[in-house]
N, C-alpha and C positions, 0 to 999 in steps of 0.2 A: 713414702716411696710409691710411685702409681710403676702400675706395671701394663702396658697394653698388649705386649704379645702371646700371642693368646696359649704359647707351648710353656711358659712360664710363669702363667697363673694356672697351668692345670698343674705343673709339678709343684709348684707351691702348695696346691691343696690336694696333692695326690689324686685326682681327678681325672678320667677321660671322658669323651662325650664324641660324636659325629659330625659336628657342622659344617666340617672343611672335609671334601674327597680327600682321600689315600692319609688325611692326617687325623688323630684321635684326638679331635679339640673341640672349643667351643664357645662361642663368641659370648665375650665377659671383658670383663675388666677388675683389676683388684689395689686397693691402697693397702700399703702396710703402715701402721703406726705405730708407737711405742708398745700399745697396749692391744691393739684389734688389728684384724685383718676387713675390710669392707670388701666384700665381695658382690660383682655388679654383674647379676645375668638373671635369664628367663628360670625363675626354677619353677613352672610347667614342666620343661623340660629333667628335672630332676626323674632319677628312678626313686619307691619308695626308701630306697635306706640311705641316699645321699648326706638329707641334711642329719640324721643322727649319726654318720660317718665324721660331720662337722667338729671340732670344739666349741665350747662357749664364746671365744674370744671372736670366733669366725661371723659375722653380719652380714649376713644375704640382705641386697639391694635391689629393685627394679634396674635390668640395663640402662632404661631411659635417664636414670637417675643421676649415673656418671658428672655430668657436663655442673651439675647444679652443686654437688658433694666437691667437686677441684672451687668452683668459685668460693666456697663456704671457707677454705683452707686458707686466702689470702688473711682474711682479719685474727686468725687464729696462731700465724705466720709473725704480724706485725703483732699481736699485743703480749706475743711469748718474748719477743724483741724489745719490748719495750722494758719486761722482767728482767731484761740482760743475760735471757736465755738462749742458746745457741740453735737454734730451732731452725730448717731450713728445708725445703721440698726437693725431693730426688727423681728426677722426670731423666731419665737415660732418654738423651737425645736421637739415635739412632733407633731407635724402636717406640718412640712414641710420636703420637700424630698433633697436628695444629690446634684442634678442635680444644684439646683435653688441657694442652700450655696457654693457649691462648684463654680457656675459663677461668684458672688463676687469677688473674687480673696480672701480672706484674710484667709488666711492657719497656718501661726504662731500662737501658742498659747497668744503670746503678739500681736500682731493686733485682735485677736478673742476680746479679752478682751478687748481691748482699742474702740474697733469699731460694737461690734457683739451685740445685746441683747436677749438671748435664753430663756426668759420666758412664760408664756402663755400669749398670746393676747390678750386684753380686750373686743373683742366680743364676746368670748367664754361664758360670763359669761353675759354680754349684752343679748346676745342672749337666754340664759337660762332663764332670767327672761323677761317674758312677760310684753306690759306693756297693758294699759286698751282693748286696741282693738284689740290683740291679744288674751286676754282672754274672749273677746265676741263671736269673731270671732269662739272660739274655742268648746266654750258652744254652740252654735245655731248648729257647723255642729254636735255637740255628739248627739245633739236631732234628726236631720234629719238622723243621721245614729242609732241611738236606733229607730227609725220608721221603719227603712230597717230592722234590725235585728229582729224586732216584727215581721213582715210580713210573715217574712224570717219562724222562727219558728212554727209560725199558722198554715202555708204551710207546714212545715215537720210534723206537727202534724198529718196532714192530712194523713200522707204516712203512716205512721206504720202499721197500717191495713192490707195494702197489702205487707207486708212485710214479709221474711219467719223469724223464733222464732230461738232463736241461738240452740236452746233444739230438733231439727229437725236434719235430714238428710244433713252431709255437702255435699251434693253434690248439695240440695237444694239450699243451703246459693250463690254459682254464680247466679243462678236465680235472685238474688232481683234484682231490677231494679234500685237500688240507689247503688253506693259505695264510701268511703271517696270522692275520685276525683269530683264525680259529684254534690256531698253535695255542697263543696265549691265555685262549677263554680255557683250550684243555687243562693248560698249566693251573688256572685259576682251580678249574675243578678238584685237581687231586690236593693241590694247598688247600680247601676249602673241607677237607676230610682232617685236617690233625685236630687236635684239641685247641683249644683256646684263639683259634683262626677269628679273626674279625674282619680281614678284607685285605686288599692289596696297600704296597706303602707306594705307590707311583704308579702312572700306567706303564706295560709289560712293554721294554723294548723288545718286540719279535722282528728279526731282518735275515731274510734270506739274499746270498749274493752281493752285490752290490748296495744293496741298502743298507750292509752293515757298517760300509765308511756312510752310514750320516748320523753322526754320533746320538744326536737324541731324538731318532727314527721313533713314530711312532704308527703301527699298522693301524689305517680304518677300515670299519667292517665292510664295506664294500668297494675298496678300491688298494686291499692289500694285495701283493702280491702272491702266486701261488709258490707252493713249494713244489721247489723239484727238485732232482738229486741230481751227484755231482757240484754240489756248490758249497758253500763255507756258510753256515748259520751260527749268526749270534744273538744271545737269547740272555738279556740284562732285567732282573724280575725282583720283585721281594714281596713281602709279605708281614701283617699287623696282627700281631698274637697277644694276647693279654699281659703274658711275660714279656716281650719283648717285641723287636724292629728286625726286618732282616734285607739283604741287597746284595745278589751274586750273579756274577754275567760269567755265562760259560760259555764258550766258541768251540763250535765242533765240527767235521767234516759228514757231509751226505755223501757216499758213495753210488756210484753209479755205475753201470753194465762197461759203457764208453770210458769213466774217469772215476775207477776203485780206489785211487789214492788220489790223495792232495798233492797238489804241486809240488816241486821241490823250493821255491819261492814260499809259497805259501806256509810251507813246514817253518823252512828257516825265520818268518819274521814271528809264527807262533813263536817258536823255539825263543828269542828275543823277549819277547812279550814275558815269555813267564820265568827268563834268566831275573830280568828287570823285577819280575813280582817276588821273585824267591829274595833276593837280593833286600830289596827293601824289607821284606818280612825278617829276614836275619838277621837285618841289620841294629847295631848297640850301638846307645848313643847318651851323653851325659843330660843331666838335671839342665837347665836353662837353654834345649836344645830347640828352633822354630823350625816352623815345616819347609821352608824353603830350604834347609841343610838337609833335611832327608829326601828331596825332594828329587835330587839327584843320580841317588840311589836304585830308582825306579826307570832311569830313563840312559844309561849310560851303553846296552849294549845295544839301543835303537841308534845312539847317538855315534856310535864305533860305525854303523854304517849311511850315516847321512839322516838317517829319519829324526821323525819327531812326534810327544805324545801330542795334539794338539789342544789338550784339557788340562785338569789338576789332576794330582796321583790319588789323592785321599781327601774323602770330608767326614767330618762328624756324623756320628748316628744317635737319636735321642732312643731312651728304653721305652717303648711304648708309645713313640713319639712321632715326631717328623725324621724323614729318612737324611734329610738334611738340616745338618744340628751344627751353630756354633759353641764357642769361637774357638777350635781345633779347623786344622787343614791342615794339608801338604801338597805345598804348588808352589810355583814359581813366584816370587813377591809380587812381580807387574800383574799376574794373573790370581793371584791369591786372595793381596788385598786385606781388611781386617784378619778375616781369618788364620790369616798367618802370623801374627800379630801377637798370638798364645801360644805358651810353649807347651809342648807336650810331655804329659804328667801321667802317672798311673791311674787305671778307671777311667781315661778316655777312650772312645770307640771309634774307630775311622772306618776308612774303606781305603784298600788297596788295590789301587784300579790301573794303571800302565796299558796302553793299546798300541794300536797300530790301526792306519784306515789308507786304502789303497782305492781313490774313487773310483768309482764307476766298476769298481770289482768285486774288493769283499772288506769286511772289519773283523778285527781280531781286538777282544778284551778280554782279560781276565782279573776277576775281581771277587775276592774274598771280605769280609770283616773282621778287624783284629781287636784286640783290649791291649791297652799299653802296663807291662809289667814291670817290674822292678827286677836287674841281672844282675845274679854273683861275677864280680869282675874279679883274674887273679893278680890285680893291684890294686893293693889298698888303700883309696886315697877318701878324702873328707867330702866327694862328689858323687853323689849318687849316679847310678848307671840305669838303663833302661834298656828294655825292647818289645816286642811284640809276642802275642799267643795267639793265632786264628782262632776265629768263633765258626768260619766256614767250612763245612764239609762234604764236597761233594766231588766224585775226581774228576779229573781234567782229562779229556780227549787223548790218547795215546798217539792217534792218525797222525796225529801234527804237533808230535813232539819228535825232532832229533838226539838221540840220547848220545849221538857224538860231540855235539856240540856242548852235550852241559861237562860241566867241572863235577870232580867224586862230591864237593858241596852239596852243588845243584840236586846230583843226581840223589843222594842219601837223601837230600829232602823232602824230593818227589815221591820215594819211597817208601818214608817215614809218612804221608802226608797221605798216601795210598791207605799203608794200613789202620789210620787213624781214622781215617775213611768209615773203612770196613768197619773198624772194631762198633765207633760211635753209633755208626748210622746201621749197618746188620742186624742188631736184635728189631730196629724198627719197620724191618721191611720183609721178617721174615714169613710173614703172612703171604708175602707176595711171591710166591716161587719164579716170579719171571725177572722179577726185579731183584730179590735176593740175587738169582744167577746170572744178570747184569752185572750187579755190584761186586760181587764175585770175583767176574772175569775181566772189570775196569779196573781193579785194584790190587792186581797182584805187579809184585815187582816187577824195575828194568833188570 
């Protein structure tokens, strides 16, 4: 079985490494065979206890090597066949490149067939499903990075003050001393104080205002926009911890001297937003269930007023990994695509993400990470039940929540979700008395 993507030869051999931005990989390549694993990379790049981390059966290769070890496999191919042995190379089509099927040698459609197997490769789906200590793993760094984010917050809190009002003189507004770009390098810094921090898992969506409807807004350092108050910021970040993958967008209100509160518009589609995210988080659902049936779940009370998400609700999260991990989703099939394709099974990790984006004005998302668990149902039938546990803990904006519009559901969740909040993430921030009494005051009950 050749493997070319390169997040699924590190989880094969339990491995991280740097060579791709925001992802913990490293360019390689690996054959599995009955008996060895051939593993093709620079090991220069090894640290010294990589290869005694190895088994025996594990065979470090030159990467250059690749191309010449797939040709070597055709005659090995044909003369196991000749034994009347069933012998056959497993190249998953979708994830591997020309170069490496085409050194094979086998070109006819009848050798393709007698000798090739172009299906998905079974760690694709290994890999998707966590198993216990990946899901520990991944819960302890969400809390250590929900402590960054709190901090993080308390700290911007701090700023607004001296911040010019959007209701001001734009020639003011260059004057602030904050603009997206440097929000997110803040953010970066205080993520960059937990334990086991290795770097970001994406670059930091920071948008103030109107650049929050451009869903994958990305600030440049010299041509972000500044911040100013009075306006709707949305702040979609995560973070690459040794344990774990993280990815939370939290939308919040700047207040201003001119505009102290969020619209009443504005309230209501939050309010929407996180009916939509509670909803899917709550939501139970049977064994053989695909993302497009939950998919709905996330979008129903945007959908009661005309709107729409215009993305997917949820993707996979790999542990240690890429922030975008198949083959789990939940999105609409024409937009989903393979990844909807997998049903969703326990020790899968998504994102639950639901928005709203109003151009030229402001973006609202909210987006936690869940693990899919196993629910006592009170019918007992021979179909297993499922739902979700958030791994995210950080609270949500009070400004622009309507607590008339949520249901006692709603509301109990918020609640419940508050002091989860607290309990988790409090001991981690009590260093910080500004941020503790932030935390504090963001999470006490409606």
């Amino acid at each position: 079985m050749l493997l070319c993507a390169l997040d699924e030869v590190a989880y094969l051999l339990n491995l991280r490494g740097n060579d791709i931005d925001f992802n913990p990989v490293f360019m390689s390549y690996a054959v599995v065979t009955t008996e060895q694993v051939h593993f093709f990379v620079d090991d220069a790049k090894f640290n010294a206890d990589v290869k005694a981390s190895l088994p025996s059966s594990v065979v470090v290769h030159p990467y250059t090597d690749i191309l010449s070890f797939m040709s070597g496999l055709k005659a090995q191919a044909q003369a196991l066949k000749q034994d009347k042995k069933n012998h056959k190379i497993w190249v998953d089509a979708a994830k591997s490149n020309f170069a490496t099927f085409n050194a094979i040698g086998f070109t006819s459609p009848a050798d393709i067939k007698q000798f090739i197997v172009t299906t998905a490769n079974p760690l694709t789906l290994m890999k998707g499903i966590k198993n216990e200590q990946e899901v520990a793993g991944m819960k302890a760094a969400h809390i250590r990075d929900g402590a960054a984010v709190v901090k993080f917050l308390a700290w911007f809190e701090q700023q607004y003050s001296s911040l010019p009002t959007v209701d001001s003189d734009p020639a003011q507004h260059n004057k602030s001393q904050l603009n997206e770009f440097l929000v997110a390098e803040k953010l970066e810094e205080f993520r960059s104080k937990q334990d086991k921090f290795v770097g970001l898992s994406f670059d930091t969506i920071s948008s103030i205002g109107p650049n929050g409807a451009i869903i994958h807004y990305k600030p440049d350092e010299t041509t972000s926009s500044p911040v100013v108050t009075g306006q709707v910021y949305l702040l979609d970040s995560g973070g690459q911890y040794l344990d774990g993958t993280t990815d939370i967008t939290r939308t919040f209100y700047i207040p201003s001297p001119e505009r102290p509160k969020p619209t009443t518009f504005q309230i209501e589609m939050n309010t929407r937003v996180l009916q939509c995210h509670i909803d899917l988080a709550l939501s139970v659902f049977p064994a053989q269930t695909f993302g497009p049936a939950l998919d709905t779940f996330a979008r129903r009370y945007l959908w009661d007023v005309g709107a729409e998400v215009p993305h997917g609700i949820g993707h996979g999260v790999a542990a240690h990994g890429p922030v975008h991990e198949g083959p789990c989703g939940i999105a609409k099939m024409n937009r989903g695509g393979a990844i909807c394709s997998t049903a969703i099974v326990p020790g899968m990790i998504l994102s639950n993400e639901p928005g709203f984006y109003e151009n030229g004005s402001f973006g609202i998302r909210i987006e936690n990470l869940v693990t899919v668990i196993p629910k006592e149902v009170s019918y007992k039938s021979s179909t297993p039940f499922y739902t979700f546990e958030n791994l995210t803990f950080v609270p949500l904006d009070r400004q622009l929540i309507n607590k008339d519009m949520l249901s006692q559901t709603h509301l109990t969740y918020v609640n419940t979700y508050f002091k989860e909040c607290f309990d988790k993430v409090g001991p981690l921030v009590k260093d910080d008395p500004v941020a503790y009494a932030w935390l504090e005051r963001n999470t006490q009950p409606f």
